[in-house]
N, C-alpha and C positions, 0 to 999 in steps of 0.2 A: 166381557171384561170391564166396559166402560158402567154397566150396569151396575156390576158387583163394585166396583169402585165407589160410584156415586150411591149405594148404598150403605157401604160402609161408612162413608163420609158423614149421613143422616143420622147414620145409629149410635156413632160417636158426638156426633154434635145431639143428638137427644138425650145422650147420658149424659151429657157435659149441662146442658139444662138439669136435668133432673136433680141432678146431685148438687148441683146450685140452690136450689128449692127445699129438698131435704135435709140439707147442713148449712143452711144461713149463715151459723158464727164459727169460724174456724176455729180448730180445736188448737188451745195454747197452753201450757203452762207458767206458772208466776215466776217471773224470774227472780233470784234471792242475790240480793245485794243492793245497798243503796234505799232510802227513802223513798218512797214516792209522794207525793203533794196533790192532794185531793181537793176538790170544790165542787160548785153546783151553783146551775144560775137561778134568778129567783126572780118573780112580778107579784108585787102587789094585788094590778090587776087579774091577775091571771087564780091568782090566788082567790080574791074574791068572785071571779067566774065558778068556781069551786064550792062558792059558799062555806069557806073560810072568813075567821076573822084574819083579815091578813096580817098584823101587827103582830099577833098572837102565833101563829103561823110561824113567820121569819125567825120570831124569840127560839120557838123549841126547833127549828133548825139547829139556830147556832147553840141553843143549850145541850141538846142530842148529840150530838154529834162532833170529832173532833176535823171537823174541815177547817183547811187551813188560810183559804179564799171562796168568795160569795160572788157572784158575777151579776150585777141590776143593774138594766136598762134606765135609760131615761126617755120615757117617754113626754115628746114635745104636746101633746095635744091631749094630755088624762090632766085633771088638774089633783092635786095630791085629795088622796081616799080620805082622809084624816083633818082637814086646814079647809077652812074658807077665806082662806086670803096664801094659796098661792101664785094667783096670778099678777105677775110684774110683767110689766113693757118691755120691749124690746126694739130697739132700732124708732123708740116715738110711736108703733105700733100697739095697741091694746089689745087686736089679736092675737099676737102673736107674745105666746106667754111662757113662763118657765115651767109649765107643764106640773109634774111630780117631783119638785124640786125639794118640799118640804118633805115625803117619805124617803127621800135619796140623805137627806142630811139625817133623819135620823135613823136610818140604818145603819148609814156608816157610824154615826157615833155609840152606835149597838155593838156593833163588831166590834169597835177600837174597845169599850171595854172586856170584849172576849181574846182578845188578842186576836182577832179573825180581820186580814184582810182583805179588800175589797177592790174589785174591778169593774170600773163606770165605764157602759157599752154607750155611747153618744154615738152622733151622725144622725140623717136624715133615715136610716134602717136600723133599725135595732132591734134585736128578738123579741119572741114570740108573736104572733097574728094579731095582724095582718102585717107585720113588718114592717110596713112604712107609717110611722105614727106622727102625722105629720097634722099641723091647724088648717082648720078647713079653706081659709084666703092662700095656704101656701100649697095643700094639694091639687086645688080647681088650676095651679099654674099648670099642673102635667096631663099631658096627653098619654092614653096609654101605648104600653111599650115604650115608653120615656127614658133614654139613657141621658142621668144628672150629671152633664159635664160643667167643668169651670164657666164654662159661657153662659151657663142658662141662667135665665131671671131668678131662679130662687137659690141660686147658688150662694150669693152673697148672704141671706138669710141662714142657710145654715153655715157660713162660717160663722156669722155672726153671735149664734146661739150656742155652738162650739166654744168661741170665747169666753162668752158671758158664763155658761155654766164650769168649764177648769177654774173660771177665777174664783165661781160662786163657792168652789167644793175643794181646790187645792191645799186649805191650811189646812183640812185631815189628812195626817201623816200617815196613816193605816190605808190610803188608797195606792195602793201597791202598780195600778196598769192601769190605763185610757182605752180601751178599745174604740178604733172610730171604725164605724161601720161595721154592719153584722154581710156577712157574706155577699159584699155591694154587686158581683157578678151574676148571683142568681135570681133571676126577676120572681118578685113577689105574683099576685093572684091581675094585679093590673097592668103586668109586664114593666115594670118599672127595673132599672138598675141604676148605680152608682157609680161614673167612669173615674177610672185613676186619675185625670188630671183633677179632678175634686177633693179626689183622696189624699191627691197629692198638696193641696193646698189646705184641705185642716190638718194634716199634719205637722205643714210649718205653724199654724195658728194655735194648736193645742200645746206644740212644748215653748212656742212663746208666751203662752198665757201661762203656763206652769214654770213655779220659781225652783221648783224642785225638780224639773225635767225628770217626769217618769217615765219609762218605756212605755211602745205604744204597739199595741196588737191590732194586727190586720187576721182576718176571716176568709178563708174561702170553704165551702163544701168536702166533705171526703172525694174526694180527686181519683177518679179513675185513672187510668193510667194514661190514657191520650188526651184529657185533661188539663194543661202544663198552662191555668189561668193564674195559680196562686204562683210563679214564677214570676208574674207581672207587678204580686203584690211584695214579695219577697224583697224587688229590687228600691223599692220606695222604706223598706226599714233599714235600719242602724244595728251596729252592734249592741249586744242587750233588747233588741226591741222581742218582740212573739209574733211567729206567726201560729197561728188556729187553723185547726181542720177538724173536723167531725168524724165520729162515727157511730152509724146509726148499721143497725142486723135487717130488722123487718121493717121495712120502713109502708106507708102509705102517702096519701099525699088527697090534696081537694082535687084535685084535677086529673085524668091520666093525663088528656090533653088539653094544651087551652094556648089559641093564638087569637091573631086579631085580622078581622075581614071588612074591607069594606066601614074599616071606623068601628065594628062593632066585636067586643069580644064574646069569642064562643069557647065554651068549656063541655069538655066531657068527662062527666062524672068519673071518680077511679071507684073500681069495682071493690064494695067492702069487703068480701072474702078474700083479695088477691093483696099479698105483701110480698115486695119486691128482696130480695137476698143481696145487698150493695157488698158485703165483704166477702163472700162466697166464690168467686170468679176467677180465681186464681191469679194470672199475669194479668187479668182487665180490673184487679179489682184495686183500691188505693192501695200506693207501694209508701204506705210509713218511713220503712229503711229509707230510700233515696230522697223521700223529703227531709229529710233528718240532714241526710250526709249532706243535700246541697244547702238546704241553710244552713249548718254547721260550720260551713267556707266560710260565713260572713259575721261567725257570731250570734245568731240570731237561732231564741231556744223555739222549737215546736211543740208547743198544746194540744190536745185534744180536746177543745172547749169544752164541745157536747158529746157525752158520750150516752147510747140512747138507755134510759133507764126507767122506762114506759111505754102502754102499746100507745098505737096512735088510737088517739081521744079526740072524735067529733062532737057529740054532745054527751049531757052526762050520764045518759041512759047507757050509752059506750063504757064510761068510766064503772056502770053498778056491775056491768059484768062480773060472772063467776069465774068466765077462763076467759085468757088475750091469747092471740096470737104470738104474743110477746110480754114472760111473766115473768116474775121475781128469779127465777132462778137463772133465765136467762140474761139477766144481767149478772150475774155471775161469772158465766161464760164468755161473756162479752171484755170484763174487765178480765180476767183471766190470757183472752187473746192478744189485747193492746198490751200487759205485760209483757209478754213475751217477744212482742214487737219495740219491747226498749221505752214504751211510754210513758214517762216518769211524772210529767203534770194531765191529771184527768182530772173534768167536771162533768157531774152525771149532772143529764138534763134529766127534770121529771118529779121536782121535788115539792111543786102543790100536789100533785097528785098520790103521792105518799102517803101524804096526808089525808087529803080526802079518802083513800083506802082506810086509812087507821082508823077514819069514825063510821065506816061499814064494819069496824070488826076484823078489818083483815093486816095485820100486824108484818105479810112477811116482805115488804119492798122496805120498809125499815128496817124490816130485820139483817135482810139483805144485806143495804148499806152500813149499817152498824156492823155486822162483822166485817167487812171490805176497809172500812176508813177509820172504823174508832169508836168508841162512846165516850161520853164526859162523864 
């Protein structure tokens, strides 16, 4: 009896894998009523890793398409693709520069002529790879597996630069959100993270610098269910403020695993055929609803920043591929599920890559997103 038990036990729990694996993005329909409010985040950089002209690039975004917010980092340590002179001092430092400060002003003044608002991700993390874009006198401060609390010596550095850039970029009225910090709990490739008593104090520094006190979005990952970090983040907004959550179908990642030994970090490669199913899971997998209901209590709206709309792209020999693990149409299905889950602000992440498909010839991840959000 104990046998057939513990047997039964296996053959349910191996269906319950399988069927994780074979239905990644749960099946939803579009819910009908109400607006939804679409965007998408954008890098420069990331664009020209691409071999895009990046300028050109962001244009026919916002020309393409009827999105109604733009989500771009500010990286502390790129100096703008376009300008040789944007580097300015900070804190009497000359290393320590304002980074891509001149593509940041003029994109937003891009958008304001499209009516397209804008959302500046600042903090010491900010999307896309390597996450923490940080000047190299302010990186050598961290040790890896670094949690950046209010204590730490370069704490004061990034308030500092927090300030300096809401004051550099607040008289454009088309900057609708702040985001500080891209998902400060989950450690980047050097085990780094961002503790809330850090988070906690650019946040009083960012709406004191801003005369228009914009709301401000905090980040955590698509949240499994035993998960309850973005509860930490939740408690540090205001009424009006956003929290973000992701959701990503097939995900991969650099690493399966990677910690730190003896000072030295070790990584084990993640295996390129194998893509993980994060919303497939049922009760383990992110409960949207209950995020919704408990920020709800305090006023504060939930995003879906990133929503995945790309496979995952190591190099761009990945990118020439004929088929992904994760294609056009699956983003479909994907936006079709957060629907149905009530999700009324989505940003598809994945839109140099869009791009760079369209000058392979291959038209349908725009296509994609052009029926889902609009065309102009």
């Amino acid at each position: 009896m104990l046998k057939r038990a513990v047997l039964l036990v296996l053959l349910l729990f191996s269906a319950f894998i399988i069927n994780a694996f074979l239905n990644p993005i749960p099946q939803g329909e579009i819910v009908e009523g109400g607006k939804n409010s679409y965007g998408t985040s954008y890098s420069f950089e990331q664009a020209e890793w691409y071999g895009l002209d990046s300028r050109k690039a962001y244009l026919d975004l916002l020309d393409k398409f009827d999105f109604e917010w733009i989500r771009i980092p500010f990286f502390w340590d790129h100096p703008s693709t376009h300008s040789t002179n944007s580097v300015q001092a900070i804190s009497g430092q000359s290393s320590s520069n304002f980074g891509n400060i001149d593509d940041l002003r003029w994109a937003v003044s891009e958008a304001n002529k499209r009516n397209v608002n804008v959302v500046i991700a600042l903090g010491a993390k900010t999307p896309y790879y390597p996450e923490f874009h940080l000047p190299e006198n302010v990186a050598s401060q961290l040790s890896p597996d670094q949690n950046i609390d209010s204590n730490h010596a370069v704490g004061a550095e990034i308030l500092e630069i927090d300030r300096r850039l809401v004051e550099a970029l607040s008289h454009y009225e088309n900057i609708s959100h702040w985001q500080i910090e891209n998902e400060p709990f989950t450690p980047n490739e050097n085990g780094w993270t961002v503790d809330e008593s850090l988070i906690k104090e650019e946040i009083g520094v960012v709406r004191n610098a801003d005369p228009i006190k914009r709301p401000i979005i905090l980040s955590h990952v698509g949240p499994v269910v035993f998960d309850l970090r973005w509860k930490r983040l939740l408690k540090l907004l205001e009424s009006g403020d956003v929290l973000g959550v992701n959701a990503y179908f097939k995900t991969q990642g650099a690493s399966l695993f990677s910690f730190s030994l003896f000072e030295n970090r070790i990584s084990i490669p993640w295996p390129r055929g194998l893509s993980w199913p994060v919303q497939s899971w049922g009760l383990f997998s992110p409960d949207f609803a209950g995020i919704k209901k408990e920020a709800g209590k305090v006023g504060v709206d939930v995003w879906v920043l990133e929503m995945q709309a790309e496979p995952y792209i190591r190099d761009l020999n990945d990118g020439r591929k004929k088929e992904f693990s994760f294609d056009a149409e699956d983003l479909k299905k994907g936006h079709n599920y957060l629907s149905s889950e009530k999700i009324k602000t989505i940003g598809f992440w994945g839109s140099p890559f869009w791009l760079f498909r369209e000058g392979l010839g291959d038209f349908s991840w725009l296509n994609l997103v052009g029926e889902i959000v609009g065309r102009k």
